[in-house]
C-alpha positions, 0 to 999 in steps of 0.5 A: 500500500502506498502511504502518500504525506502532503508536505510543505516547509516543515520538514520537524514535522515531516520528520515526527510523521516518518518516525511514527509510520515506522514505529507503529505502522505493520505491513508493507507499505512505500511512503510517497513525499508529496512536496510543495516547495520544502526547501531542498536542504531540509529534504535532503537530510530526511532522505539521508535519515529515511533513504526508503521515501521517495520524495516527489515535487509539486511543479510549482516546487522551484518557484515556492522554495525561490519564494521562501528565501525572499520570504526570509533573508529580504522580507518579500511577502509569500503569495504563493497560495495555490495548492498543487491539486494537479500534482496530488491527483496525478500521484494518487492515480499513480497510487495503489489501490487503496492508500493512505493519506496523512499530511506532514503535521499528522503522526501515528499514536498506535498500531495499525495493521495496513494489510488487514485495514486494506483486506477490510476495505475491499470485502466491505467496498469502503471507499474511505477510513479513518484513522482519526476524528479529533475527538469530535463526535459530528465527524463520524455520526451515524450508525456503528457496526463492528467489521473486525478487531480493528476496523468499525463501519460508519453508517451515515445519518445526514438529516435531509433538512442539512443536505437541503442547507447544505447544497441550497436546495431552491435557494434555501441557504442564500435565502436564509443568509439574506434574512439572517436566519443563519449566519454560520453554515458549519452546523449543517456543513459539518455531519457530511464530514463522515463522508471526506476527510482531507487527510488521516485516513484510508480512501480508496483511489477511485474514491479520492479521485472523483473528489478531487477531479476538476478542483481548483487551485484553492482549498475549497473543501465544499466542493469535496463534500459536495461531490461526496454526496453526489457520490453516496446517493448515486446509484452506480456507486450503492456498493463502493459507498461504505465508510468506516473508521478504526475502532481507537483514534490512532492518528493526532495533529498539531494546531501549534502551527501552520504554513502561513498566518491564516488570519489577517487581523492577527499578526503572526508571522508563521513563515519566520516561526516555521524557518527558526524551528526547521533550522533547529531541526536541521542542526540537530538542536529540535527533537522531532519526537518532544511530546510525543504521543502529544504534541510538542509543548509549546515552551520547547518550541518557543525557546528555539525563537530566542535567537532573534531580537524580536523574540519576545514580541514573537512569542506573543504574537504566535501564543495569541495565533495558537489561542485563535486557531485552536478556539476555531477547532472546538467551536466545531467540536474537536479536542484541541489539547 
C-alpha cells in the first residue's frame, strides 16, 4: 500500500510523521513525499535519515522554495497560495489501490495493521477510513457496526433538512443568509464530514479521485463534500459507498502551527516561526519526537525563537495565533489539547 504525506516547509514535522509510520505502522507499505516547495536542504537530510521515501515535487516546487528565501533573508511577502491539486491527483492515480493519506503535521499514536485495514476495505467496498476524528463526535455520526478487531463501519445519518442547507436546495441557504436566519453554515456543513476527510485516513483511489477531479487551485473543501454526496446517493456507486473508521483514534495533529498566518487581523508571522524551528531541526538542536504521543509543548518550541531580537514580541504574537486557531477547532467540536 502506498502511504502518500502532503508536505510543505516543515520538514520537524515531516520528520515526527516518518518516525511514527515506522514505529507503529505493520505491513508493507512505500511512503510517497508529496512536496510543495520544502526547501531542498531540509529534504535532503530526511532522505539521508529515511533513504526508503521517495520524495516527489509539486511543479510549482522551484518557484515556492525561490519564494521562501525572499520570504526570509529580504522580507518579500509569500503569495504563493495555490495548492498543487494537479500534482496530488496525478500521484494518487499513480497510487495503489487503496492508500493512505496523512499530511506532514499528522503522526501515528498506535498500531495499525495496513494489510488487514486494506483486506477490510475491499470485502466491505469502503471507499474511505479513518484513522482519526479529533475527538469530535459530528465527524463520524451515524450508525456503528463492528467489521473486525480493528476496523468499525460508519453508517451515515445526514438529516435531509442539512443536505437541503447544505447544497441550497431552491435557494434555501442564500435565502436564509439574506434574512439572517443563519449566519454560520458549519452546523449543517459539518455531519457530511463522515463522508471526506482531507487527510488521516484510508480512501480508496477511485474514491479520492472523483473528489478531487476538476478542483481548483484553492482549498475549497465544499466542493469535496459536495461531490461526496453526489457520490453516496448515486446509484452506480450503492456498493463502493461504505465508510468506516478504526475502532481507537490512532492518528493526532498539531494546531501549534501552520504554513502561513491564516488570519489577517492577527499578526503572526508563521513563515519566520516555521524557518527558526526547521533550522533547529536541521542542526540537530529540535527533537522531532518532544511530546510525543502529544504534541510538542509549546515552551520547547518557543525557546528555539530566542535567537532573534524580536523574540519576545514573537512569542506573543504566535501564543495569541495558537489561542485563535485552536478556539476555531472546538467551536466545531474537536479536542484541541
Amino acid at each position: 500500500m502506498d502511504i502518500l504525506i502532503k508536505s510543505f516547509n516543515r520538514p520537524y514535522y515531516l520528520d515526527r510523521c516518518l518516525r511514527s509510520i515506522y514505529e507503529h505502522i505493520a505491513g508493507d507499505f512505500v511512503i510517497k513525499i508529496l512536496d510543495d516547495g520544502t526547501p531542498p536542504a531540509y529534504l535532503t537530510r530526511i532522505q539521508q535519515l529515511y533513504p526508503q521515501v521517495k520524495v516527489l515535487h509539486s511543479p510549482q516546487y522551484e518557484t515556492k522554495v525561490a519564494a521562501i528565501a525572499a520570504n526570509i533573508t529580504e522580507g518579500v511577502p509569500y503569495k504563493q497560495k495555490k495548492i498543487p491539486t494537479d500534482f496530488w491527483v496525478k500521484a494518487v492515480a499513480d497510487s495503489s489501490d487503496y492508500f493512505l493519506l496523512l499530511e506532514d503535521d499528522i503522526w501515528l499514536t498506535g498500531k495499525v495493521e495496513i494489510t488487514a485495514v486494506e483486506q477490510a476495505m475491499r470485502n466491505e467496498h469502503m471507499a474511505l477510513l479513518r484513522l482519526s476524528w479529533q475527538g469530535n463526535p459530528a465527524l463520524i455520526e451515524g450508525a456503528h457496526k463492528v467489521v473486525d478487531e480493528q476496523v468499525e463501519e460508519i453508517i451515515p445519518q445526514i438529516s435531509r433538512w442539512r443536505k437541503f442547507i447544505f447544497t441550497n436546495q431552491l435557494k434555501s441557504r442564500s435565502l436564509g443568509y439574506r434574512l439572517g436566519f443563519f449566519r454560520n453554515i458549519m452546523p449543517y456543513q459539518l455531519p457530511i464530514y463522515v463522508l471526506y476527510a482531507v487527510a488521516s485516513a484510508f480512501f480508496s483511489k477511485e474514491y479520492w479521485l472523483h473528489l478531487w477531479q476538476g478542483a481548483g487551485e484553492q482549498v475549497l473543501e465544499e466542493y469535496q463534500l459536495r461531490k461526496a454526496l453526489n457520490w453516496y446517493h448515486h446509484p452506480h456507486n450503492h456498493m463502493h459507498s461504505r465508510y468506516a473508521k478504526l475502532r481507537t483514534e490512532k492518528a493526532e495533529t498539531s494546531y501549534l502551527t501552520s504554513t502561513n498566518n491564516n488570519y489577517t487581523d492577527l499578526k503572526c508571522d508563521m513563515m519566520l516561526i516555521n524557518h527558526l524551528l526547521n533550522q533547529a531541526w536541521l542542526k540537530g538542536e529540535l527533537n522531532s519526537i518532544e511530546g510525543w504521543p502529544k504534541d510538542f509543548s509549546l515552551p520547547y518550541l518557543m525557546q528555539f525563537l530566542s535567537v532573534i531580537p524580536q523574540a519576545e514580541e514573537l512569542k506573543v504574537e504566535w501564543h495569541d495565533w495558537i489561542s485563535r486557531f485552536k478556539d476555531d477547532y472546538r467551536k466545531l467540536g474537536c479536542i484541541v489539547d
